[in-house]
Structure formats: structure tokens, C-alpha cells
Steps between C-alpha positions, in 0.01 A plus 500: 500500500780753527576450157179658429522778746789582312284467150245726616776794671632468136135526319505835714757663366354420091335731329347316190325159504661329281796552754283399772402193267865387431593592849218200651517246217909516515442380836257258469731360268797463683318333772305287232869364388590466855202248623370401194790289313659191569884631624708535201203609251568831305125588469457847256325811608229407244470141633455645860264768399269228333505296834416759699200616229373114497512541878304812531244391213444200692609255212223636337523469118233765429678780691835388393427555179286788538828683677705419219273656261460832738899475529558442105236781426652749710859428379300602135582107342116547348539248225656256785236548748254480168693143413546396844109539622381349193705185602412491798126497441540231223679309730236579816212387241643131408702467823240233677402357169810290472 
């Protein structure tokens, strides 16, 4: 927990959210990498970040996905986001006919 006292004294002193973003997810990740991984792993910041998303959406496909498409629209990948939601509802439609 002192760890995160020291997140938050360091939120204080940001001025911008996407500082105060970077600021909590950088440490999130480094504990992530710390408890998460078998010793000797070499987990990414991208492979921690997508634990710690399936964690907070509850494993739950719908909102996974729908966060990805929020994250890939606001990053202005349009034709991605188009491409990726039109897989994923082709998939969701035939995924429990198989």
C-alpha cells in the first residue's frame, strides 16, 4: 500500500490526465510483472496491460471487446475499429453454432 501512497503524492503534482493515466497504469504494471509471472518471465507492458483489462472486465468478452473498440476509436484507427467490430460480431453470431 505505500507504493500507492506514493502513486497518488505523484498524481498530485500532474497537471494533465494523460499524465495522471500513465502515472497509475505504469504502476499497475510494474506490480502486475511483479505477482503475476512465473519468476524468470519477461512479460511486456502490453501483455500486462491486457491482464489487468481482462481482470477489470471481469473476463468478460463483450466489454473486452467493446474497450478495444472505444480505445482503437479514440487513437483515430477508424477503418480498424470498422474491421475489428465487424469481426467480432460475425464471430459473436456463429460462435455457439459450432
Amino acid at each position: 500500500m505505500a507504493e500507492y501512497k506514493n502513486v497518488l503524492e505523484e498524481l498530485a503534482a500532474h497537471e494533465t490526465l494523460e499524465d495522471k493515466i500513465e502515472t497509475i497504469i505504469d504502476s499497475l504494471i510494474k506490480e502486475v510483472k511483479e505477482v503475476s509471472f512465473v519468476e524468470g518471465a519477461n512479460p511486456s507492458d502490453a501483455e500486462c496491460f491486457g491482464l489487468i483489462m481482462s481482470k477489470y472486465m471481469g473476463w468478460n468478452c463483450d466489454k473486452i471487446v467493446g474497450a478495444t473498440l472505444e480505445a482503437l476509436e479514440d487513437s483515430n484507427f477508424h477503418s480498424l475499429n470498422t474491421a475489428f467490430e465487424k469481426t467480432y460480431r460475425d464471430w459473436e453470431n456463429h460462435r455457439d453454432v459450432a
